[in-house]
C-alpha positions in Angstrom: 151.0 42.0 185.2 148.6 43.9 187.4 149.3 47.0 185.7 148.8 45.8 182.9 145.3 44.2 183.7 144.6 47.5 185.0 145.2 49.2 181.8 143.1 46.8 180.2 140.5 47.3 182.7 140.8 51.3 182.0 140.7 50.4 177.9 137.7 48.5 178.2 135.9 50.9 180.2 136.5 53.8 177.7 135.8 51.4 174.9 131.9 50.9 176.8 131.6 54.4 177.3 132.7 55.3 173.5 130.1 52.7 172.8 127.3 53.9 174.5 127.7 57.4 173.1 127.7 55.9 169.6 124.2 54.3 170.8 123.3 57.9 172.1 124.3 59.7 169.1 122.5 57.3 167.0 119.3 57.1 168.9 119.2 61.0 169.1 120.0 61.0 165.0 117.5 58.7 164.6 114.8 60.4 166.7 115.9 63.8 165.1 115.5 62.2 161.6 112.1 61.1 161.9 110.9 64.4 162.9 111.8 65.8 159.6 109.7 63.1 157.7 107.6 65.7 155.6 110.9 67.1 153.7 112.8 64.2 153.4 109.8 62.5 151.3 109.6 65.9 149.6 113.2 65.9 149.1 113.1 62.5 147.4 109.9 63.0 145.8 111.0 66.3 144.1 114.5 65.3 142.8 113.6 62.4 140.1 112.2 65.1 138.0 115.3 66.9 137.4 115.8 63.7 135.8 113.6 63.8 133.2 114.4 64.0 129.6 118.1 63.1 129.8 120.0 59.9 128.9 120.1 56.8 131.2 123.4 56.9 131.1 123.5 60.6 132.9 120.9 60.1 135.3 123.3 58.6 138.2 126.1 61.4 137.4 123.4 64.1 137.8 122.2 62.1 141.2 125.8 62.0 142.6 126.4 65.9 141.7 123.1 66.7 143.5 123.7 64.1 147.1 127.5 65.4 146.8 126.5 69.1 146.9 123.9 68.3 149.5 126.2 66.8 151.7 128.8 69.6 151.5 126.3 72.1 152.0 124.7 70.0 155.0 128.3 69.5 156.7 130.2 73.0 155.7 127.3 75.8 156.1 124.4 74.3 157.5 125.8 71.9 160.5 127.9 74.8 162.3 125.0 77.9 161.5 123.0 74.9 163.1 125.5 74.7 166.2 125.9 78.7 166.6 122.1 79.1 166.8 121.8 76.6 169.3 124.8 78.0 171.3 124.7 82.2 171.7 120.9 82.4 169.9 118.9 79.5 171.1 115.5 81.8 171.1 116.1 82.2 166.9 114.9 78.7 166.7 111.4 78.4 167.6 110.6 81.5 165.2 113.0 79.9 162.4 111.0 76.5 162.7 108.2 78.4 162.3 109.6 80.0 159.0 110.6 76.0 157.8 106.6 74.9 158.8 105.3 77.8 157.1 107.3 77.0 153.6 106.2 73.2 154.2 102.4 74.1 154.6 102.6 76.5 151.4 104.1 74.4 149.4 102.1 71.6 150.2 98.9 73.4 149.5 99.9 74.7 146.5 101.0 71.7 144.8 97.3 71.1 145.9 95.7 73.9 144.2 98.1 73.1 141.0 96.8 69.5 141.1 93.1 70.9 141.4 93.9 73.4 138.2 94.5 76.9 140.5 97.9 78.6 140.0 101.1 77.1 138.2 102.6 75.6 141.0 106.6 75.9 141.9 109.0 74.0 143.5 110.9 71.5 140.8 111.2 71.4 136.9 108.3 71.9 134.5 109.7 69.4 132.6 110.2 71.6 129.5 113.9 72.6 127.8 115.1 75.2 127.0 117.0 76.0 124.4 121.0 75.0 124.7 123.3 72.0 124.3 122.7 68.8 126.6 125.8 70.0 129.0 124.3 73.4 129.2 120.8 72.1 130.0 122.0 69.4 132.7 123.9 72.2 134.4 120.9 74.1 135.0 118.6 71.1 136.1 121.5 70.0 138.3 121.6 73.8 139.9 118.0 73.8 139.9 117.8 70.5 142.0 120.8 71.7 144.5 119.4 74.9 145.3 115.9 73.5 145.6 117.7 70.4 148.0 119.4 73.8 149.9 116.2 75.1 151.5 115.0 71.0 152.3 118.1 71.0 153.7 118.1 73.7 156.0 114.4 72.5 157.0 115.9 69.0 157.8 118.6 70.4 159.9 116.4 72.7 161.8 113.9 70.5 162.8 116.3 67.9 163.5 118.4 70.6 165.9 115.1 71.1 167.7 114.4 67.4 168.2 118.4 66.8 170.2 117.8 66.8 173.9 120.0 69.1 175.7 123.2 67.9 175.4 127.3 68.8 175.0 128.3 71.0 171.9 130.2 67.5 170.3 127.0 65.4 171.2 125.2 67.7 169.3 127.7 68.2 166.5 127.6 64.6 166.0 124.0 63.7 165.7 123.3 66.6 163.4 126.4 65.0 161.1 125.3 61.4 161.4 121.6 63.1 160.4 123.1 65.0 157.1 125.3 61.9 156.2 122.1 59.2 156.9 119.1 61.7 155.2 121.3 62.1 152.8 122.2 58.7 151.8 118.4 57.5 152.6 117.0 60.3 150.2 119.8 59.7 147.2 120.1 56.5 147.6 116.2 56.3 147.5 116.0 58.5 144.0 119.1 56.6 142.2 117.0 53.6 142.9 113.4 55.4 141.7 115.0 57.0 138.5 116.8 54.1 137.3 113.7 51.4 138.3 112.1 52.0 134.6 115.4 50.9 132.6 115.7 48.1 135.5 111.8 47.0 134.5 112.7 47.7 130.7 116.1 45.5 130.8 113.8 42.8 132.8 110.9 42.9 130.1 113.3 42.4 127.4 115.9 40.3 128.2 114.8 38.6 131.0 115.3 34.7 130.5 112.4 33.6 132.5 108.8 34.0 131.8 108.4 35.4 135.9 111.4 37.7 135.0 109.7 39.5 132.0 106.6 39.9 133.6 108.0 41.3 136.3 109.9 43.8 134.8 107.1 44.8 132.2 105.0 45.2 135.8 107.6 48.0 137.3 107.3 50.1 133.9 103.7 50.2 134.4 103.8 50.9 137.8 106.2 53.7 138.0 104.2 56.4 136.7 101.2 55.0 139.4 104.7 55.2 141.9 105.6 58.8 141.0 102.1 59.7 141.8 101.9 58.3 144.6 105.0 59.5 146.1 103.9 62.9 145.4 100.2 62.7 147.2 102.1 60.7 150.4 105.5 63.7 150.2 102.3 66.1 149.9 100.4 64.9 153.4 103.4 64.6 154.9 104.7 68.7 154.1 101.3 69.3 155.5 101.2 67.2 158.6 104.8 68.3 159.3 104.5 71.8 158.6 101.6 72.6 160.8 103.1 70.2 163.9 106.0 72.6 163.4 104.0 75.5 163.9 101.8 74.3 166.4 104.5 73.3 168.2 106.6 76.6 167.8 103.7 78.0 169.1 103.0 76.2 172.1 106.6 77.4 172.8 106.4 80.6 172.5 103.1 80.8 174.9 100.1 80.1 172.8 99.0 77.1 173.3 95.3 77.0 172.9 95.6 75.2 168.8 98.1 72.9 170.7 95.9 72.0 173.7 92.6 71.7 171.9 94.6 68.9 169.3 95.6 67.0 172.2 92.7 67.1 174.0 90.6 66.3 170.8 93.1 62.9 170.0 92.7 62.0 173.5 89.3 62.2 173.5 89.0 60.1 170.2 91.6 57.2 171.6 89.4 57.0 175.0 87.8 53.4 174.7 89.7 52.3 171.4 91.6 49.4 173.9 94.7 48.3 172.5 94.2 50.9 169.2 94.3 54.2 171.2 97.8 54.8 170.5 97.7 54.4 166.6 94.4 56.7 166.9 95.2 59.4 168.9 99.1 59.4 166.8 96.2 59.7 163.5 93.9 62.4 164.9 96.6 64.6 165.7 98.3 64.0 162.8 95.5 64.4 160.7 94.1 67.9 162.6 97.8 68.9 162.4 98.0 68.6 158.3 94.9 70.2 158.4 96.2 73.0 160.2 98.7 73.3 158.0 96.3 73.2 154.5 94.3 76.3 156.2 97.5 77.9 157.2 99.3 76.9 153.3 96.3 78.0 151.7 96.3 82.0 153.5 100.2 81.6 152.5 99.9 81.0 149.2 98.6 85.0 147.9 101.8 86.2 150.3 104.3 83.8 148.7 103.1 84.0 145.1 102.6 87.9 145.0 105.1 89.4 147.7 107.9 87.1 148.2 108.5 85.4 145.2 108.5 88.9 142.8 110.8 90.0 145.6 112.9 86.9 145.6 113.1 86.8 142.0 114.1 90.4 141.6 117.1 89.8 144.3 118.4 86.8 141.9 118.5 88.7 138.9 120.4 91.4 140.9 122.8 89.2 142.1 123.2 87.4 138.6 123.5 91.2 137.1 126.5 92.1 139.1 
């Protein structure tokens, strides 16, 4: 009988400890998660447009073939080059969070100067078609959307590798997965619901039996478009606010502090005296300095990305495609 009360004992014990690594992992995904705000709202901003222009009754296919590549690519190339890096090449990561906060910060500021009527902006579907059969076309808007999710990807699972604490190689293996399986479900799950609220609204507006219910739905059509906009302008401030954290950050890391130091002091300096406030305003000076930081530093980018990197990028494609 003892023994076997000390085998209970011994079960429960590793049944608390299992238990409060669960916690960890999920406080450390959670943690990691939110540092990557600026492309998960991108991410889930962007996608709904691949939608456009196709049936209803394809839009939640087309969502499922985009979250299902996403999480493959996530798990299979992106988790272990995420895990190497952080193993033999730790010093790769400051610079390659640098690279992600750069592509946020141009990005964001050119969807800026599209908005404003400078440039043709990039980054998702013009919405046009091209010629070809419905299959044909979903195939390339599904591509389009995977490869564009692919580089939002590898921006999530940087920043999110930075964000860990030091910790075991399976501590770490498990927080990045829980943060690909959760970003991807909250971002999917976010743009089935977005892409399918019109028809809901629609359905509601014309079938509903209640008065209340009609209204309602003929409220959601007319507020998606005001939605989609919206989404955009917030995804937008947040690339911004993210990218140039990132590379103030990076920076700070690799010994230049002084843009770091004079944000800090700057937020500190604006919280002094606000009382019970001076936590959300020095969190919204330095978030505000930071994105723009990053406009300044998106703007300079966007002559290097439009006329270097992207004729050079483009050119490697249609090598690759020729052979």
């Amino acid at each position: 009988m003892s023994g076997l009360m000390a085998l209970l004992d011994d079960v429960a014990a590793l049944a608390k400890l299992a238990a409060a690594s669960v916690d960890d992992v999920a406080g450390q995904a959670a943690k990691a998660g939110s540092k990557a705000a600026g492309a998960v709202i991108d991410d889930a901003a962007v996608t709904p447009k691949y939608m456009q222009g196709f049936a209803p009754a394809r839009e939640l296919p087309m969502v499922w073939r985009i979250a299902r590549a996403s999480i493959f690519n996530k798990l299979v190339f992106l988790l272990p080059a995420g895990l190497a890096l952080s193993a033999f090449a730790p010093w790769m990561i400051p610079p390659l969070l640098m690279l992600g906060g750069g592509y946020l910060c141009f990005e964001g500021a050119e969807k800026i100067a599209h908005a404003l009527g400078f440039g043709k902006g990039h980054g998702g579907p013009d919405g046009s078609h091209t010629e070809g059969n419905a299959a044909h076309l979903e195939e390339q808007k599904v591509s389009g959307a995977i490869k564009t999710d692919f580089i939002l990807s590898a921006e999530i699972m940087t920043i999110a590798l930075a964000a860990i604490p030091e910790s075991s190689f399976w501590m770490e293996a498990a927080t990045l997965a829980l943060v690909a399986v959760g970003i991807t479900a909250l971002v999917y799950g976010a743009v089935a619901l977005i892409v399918k609220a019109d028809d809901a609204g629609l359905f509601m507006a014309e079938r509903g039996r209640l008065g209340l219910t009609r209204a309602l739905g003929r409220g959601i059509v007319r507020a998606m478009p005001g939605f989609m906009k919206l989404l955009m302008i917030v995804g937008t401030a947040a690339m911004l606010w993210v990218g140039g954290s990132i590379i103030l950050h990076a920076l700070d890391q690799m010994g230049f502090p002084a843009l770091y130091d004079w944000i800090h002091h700057a937020a500190l300096a604006a919280a002094e005296g606000t009382g019970d406030w001076a936590g959300a305003v020095e969190w919204g000076v330095t978030a505000g300095l930071d994105g723009v930081f990053g406009l300044a530093l998106g703007v300079v980018l966007i002559p290097i990305g439009v006329k270097v990197i992207k004729p050079i990028w483009t050119r490697t494609l249609g090598r690759a495609k020729a052979h």
